[in-house]
FITORTI-885061 format. One line per 2 residues: number of its first residue (from 1); their letters; for each residue y negated, z negated, x negated of N, C-alpha, C, O. Coordinates in Angstrom, 3 decimals. Each point is the difference from the previous one (the first is absolute). Layout:
FITORTI-885061
NUM	A	Y,Z,X,Y,Z,X,Y,Z,X,Y,Z,X ~ ...;
This chain:
FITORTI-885061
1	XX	1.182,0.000,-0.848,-1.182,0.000,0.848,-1.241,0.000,-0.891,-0.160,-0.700,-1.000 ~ -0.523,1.408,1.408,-1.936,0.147,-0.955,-0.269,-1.272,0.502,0.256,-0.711,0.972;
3	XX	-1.298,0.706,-2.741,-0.455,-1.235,0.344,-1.234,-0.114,0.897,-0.641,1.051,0.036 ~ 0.139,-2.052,0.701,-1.076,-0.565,0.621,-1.032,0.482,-0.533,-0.181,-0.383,-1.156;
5	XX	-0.803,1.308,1.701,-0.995,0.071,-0.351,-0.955,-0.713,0.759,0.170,-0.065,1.217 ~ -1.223,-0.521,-1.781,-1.305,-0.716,1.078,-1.186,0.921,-0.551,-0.124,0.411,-1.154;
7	XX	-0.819,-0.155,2.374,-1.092,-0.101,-0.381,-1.454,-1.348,-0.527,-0.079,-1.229,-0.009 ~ -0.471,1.927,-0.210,-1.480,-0.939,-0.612,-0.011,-1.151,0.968,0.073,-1.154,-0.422;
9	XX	-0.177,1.472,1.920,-0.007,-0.791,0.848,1.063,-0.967,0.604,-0.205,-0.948,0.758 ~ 1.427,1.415,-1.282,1.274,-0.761,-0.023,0.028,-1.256,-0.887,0.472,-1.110,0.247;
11	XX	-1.420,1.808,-1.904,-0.379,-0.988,-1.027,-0.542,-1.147,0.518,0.272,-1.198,0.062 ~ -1.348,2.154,0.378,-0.926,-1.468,0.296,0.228,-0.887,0.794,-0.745,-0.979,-0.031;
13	XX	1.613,1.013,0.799,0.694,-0.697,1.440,0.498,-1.135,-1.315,-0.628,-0.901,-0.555 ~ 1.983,1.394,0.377,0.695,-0.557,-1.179,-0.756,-0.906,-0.579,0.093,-1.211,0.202;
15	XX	-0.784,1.689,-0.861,-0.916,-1.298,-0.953,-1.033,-0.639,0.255,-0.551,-0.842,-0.710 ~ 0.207,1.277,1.890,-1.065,-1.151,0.999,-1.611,0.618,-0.732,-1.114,-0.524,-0.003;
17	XX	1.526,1.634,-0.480,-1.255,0.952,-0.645,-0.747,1.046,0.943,0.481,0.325,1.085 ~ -1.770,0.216,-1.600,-0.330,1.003,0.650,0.473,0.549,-0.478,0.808,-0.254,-0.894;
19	XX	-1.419,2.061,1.672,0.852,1.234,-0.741,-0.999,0.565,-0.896,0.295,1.079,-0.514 ~ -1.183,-1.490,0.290,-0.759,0.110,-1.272,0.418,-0.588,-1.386,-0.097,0.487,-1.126;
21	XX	0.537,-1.547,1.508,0.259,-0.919,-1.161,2.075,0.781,-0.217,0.665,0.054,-1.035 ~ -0.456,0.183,1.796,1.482,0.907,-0.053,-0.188,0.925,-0.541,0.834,0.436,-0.794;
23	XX	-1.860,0.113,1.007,-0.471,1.408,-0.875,-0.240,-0.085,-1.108,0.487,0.755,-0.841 ~ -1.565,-2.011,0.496,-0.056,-0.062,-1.373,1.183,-0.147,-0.554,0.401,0.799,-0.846;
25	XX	0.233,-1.721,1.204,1.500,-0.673,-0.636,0.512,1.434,-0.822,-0.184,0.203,-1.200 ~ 0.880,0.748,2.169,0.638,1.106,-0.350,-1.275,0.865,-1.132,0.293,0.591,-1.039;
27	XX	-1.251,-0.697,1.433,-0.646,0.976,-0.973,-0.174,-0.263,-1.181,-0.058,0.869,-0.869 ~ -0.073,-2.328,0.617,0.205,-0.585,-1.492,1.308,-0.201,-0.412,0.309,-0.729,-0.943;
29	XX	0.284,1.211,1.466,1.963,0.042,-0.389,0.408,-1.477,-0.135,0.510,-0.547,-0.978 ~ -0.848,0.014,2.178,0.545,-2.005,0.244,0.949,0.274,0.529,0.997,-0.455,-0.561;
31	XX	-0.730,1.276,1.830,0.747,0.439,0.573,-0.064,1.740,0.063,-0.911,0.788,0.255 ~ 2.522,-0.603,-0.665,0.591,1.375,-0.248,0.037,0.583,1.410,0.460,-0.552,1.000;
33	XX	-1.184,2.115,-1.112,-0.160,0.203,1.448,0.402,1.707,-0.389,0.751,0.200,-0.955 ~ -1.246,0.866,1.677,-0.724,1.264,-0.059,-0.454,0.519,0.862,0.237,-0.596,1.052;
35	XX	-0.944,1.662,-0.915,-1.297,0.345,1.071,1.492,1.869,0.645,0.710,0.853,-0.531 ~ -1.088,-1.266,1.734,1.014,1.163,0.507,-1.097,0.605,1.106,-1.012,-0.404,0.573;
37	XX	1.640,1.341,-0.609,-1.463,1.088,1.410,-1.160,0.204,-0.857,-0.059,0.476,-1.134 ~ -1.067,-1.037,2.077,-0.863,0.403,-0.725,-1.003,-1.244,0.067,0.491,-1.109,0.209;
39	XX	-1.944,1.249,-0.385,-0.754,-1.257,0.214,0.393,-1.090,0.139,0.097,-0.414,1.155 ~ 0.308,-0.536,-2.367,0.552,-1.316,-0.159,1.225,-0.404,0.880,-0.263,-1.087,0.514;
41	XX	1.440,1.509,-0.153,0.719,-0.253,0.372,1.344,-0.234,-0.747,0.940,0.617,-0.502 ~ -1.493,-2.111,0.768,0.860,-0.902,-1.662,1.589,-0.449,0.723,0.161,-0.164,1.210;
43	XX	0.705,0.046,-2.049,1.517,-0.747,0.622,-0.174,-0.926,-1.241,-0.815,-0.059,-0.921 ~ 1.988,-0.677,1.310,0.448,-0.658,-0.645,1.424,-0.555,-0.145,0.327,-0.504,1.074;
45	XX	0.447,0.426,-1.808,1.470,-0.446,0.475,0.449,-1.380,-0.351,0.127,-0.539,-1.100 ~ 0.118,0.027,2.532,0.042,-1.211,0.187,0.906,-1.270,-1.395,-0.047,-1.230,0.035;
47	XX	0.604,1.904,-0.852,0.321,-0.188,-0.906,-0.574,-0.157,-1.088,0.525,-0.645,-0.907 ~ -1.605,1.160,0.812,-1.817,-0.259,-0.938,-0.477,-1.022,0.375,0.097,-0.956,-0.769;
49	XX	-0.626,0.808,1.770,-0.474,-0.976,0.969,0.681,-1.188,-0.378,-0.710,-0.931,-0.381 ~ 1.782,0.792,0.404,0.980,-0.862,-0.167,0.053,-0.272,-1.631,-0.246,-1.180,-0.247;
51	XX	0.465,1.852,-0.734,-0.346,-0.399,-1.014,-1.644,-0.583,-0.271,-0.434,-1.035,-0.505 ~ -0.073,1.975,0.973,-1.602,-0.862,-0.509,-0.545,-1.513,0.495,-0.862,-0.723,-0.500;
53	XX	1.900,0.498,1.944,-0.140,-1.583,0.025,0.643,-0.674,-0.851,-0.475,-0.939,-0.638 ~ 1.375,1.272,0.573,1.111,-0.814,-1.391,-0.840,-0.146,-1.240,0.011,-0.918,-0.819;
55	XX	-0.706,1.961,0.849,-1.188,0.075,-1.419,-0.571,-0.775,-0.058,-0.329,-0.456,-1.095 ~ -0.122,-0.146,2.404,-1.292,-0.300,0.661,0.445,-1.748,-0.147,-0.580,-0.758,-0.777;
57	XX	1.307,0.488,1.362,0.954,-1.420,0.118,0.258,-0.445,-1.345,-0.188,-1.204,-0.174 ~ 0.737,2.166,-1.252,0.246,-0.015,-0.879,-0.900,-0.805,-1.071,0.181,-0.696,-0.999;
59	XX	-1.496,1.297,1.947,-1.709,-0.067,-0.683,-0.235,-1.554,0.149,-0.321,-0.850,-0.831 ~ 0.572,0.785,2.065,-0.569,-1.535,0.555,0.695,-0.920,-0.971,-0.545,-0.755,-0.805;
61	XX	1.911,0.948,1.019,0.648,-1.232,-0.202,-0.250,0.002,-1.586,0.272,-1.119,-0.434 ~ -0.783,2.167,-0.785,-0.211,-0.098,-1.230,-1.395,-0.862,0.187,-0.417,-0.930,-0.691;
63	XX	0.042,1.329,1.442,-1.900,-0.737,-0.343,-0.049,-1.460,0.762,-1.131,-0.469,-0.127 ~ 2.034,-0.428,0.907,0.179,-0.751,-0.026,1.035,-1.119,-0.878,0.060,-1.225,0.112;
65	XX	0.716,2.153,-1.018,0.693,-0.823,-0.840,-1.313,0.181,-0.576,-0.706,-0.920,0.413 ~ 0.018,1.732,-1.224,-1.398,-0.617,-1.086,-0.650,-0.749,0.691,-0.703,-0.688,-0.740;
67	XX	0.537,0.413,1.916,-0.940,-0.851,-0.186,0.681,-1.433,0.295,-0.777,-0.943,0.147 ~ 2.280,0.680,-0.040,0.417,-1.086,-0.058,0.371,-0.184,-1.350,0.784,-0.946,-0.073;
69	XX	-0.927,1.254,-0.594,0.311,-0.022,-1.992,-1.454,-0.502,-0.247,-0.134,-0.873,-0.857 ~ -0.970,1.328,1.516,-1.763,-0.623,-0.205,-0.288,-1.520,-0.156,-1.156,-0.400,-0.134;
């Protein structure tokens, strides 16, 4: 079965984001996306998404061990 694609607005649901800030995400390569059709019509596969919270979770829990080592 293909994987899950979401759009921008699927993102932003997901992460309690706008779809501006979803947009940026993908355009600074935070989240792995590509533009299909024409005029910004971004996917994403839910499997990106899914890694970049893990990234994201990954992040936190490093910057709270430093500051419990402080």
């Amino acid at each position: 079965m293909p994987e899950r694609m979401l759009t921008l607005a699927d993102v932003a649901e997901i992460l309690d984001i706008t779809v501006p800030t979803a947009r940026a995400l993908v355009r600074q390569g935070e989240i792995q996306g590509f533009q299909v059709g024409g005029r910004g019509m971004w996917r994403v596969e839910a499997k990106e998404l899914d890694a970049y919270v893990d990234r994201e979770k990954a992040a936190a829990a490093a910057r709270r061990t430093a500051l419990q080592r402080d």
